[in-house]
N, C-alpha and C positions, 0 to 999 in steps of 0.2 A: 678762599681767602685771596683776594686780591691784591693784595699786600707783595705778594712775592712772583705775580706778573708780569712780565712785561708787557707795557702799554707804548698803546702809539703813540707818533712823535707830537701831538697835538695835545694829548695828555700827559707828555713828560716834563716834569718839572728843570726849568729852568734855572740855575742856581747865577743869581748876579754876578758875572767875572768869574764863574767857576765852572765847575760840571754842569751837565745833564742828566737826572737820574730820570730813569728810565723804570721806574718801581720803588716800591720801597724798602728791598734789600738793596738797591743802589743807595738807597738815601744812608741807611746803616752802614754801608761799607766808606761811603764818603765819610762818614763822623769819625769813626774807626781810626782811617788814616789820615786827617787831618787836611781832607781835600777843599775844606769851606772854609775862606777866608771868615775872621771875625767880624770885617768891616762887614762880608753879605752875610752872615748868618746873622748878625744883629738887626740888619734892612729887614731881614727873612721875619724875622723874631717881632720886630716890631708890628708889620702889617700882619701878623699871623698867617699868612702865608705858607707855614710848613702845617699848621692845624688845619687851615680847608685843604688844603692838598690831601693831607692823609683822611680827613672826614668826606669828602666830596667826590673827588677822583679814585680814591685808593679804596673809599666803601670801609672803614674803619672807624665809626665813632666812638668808640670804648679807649679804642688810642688817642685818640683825636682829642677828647677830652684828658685823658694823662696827660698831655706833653703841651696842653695847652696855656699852661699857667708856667711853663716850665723856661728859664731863660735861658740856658748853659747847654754845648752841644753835648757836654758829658753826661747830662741828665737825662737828655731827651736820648740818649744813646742808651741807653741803662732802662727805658722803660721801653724802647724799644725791643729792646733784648728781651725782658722779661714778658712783652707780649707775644714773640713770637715761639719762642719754648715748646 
């Protein structure tokens, strides 16, 4: 599972004005603590941008399609979770 790798810096996601996750346990732990402004997580949300990330880089498309209709970081945190269990 790829998901909980850390990946190069070439493959890490960029967060507009905020973090760098570095995996996508980073990505979860930034939802978590409320490290992603709304203004970027809505940028993020709108160009689907955390969907290819997780389907394309992270090799995840079972989540990738969950979180991909999903607009709320609480949601996408929540299927998160329950994908990684």
């Amino acid at each position: 599972m790829k998901f909980k790798m850390k990946l190069p810096a070439e493959k890490q996601f960029y967060v507009q004005n905020g973090p760098v996750l570095e995996s996508g346990i980073a990505l979860k732990k930034a939802l978590e603590q409320k490290e992603i402004s709304k203004e970027a997580f809505d940028f993020h949300i709108k160009n689907g941008d955390f969907t290819k990330w997780v389907d394309q880089v992270l090799l995840e498309p079972v989540l990738a399609k969950k979180i991909g209709k999903l607009k709320s970081q609480s949601g996408i945190l929540k299927k998160i979770k329950e994908h990684i269990k």
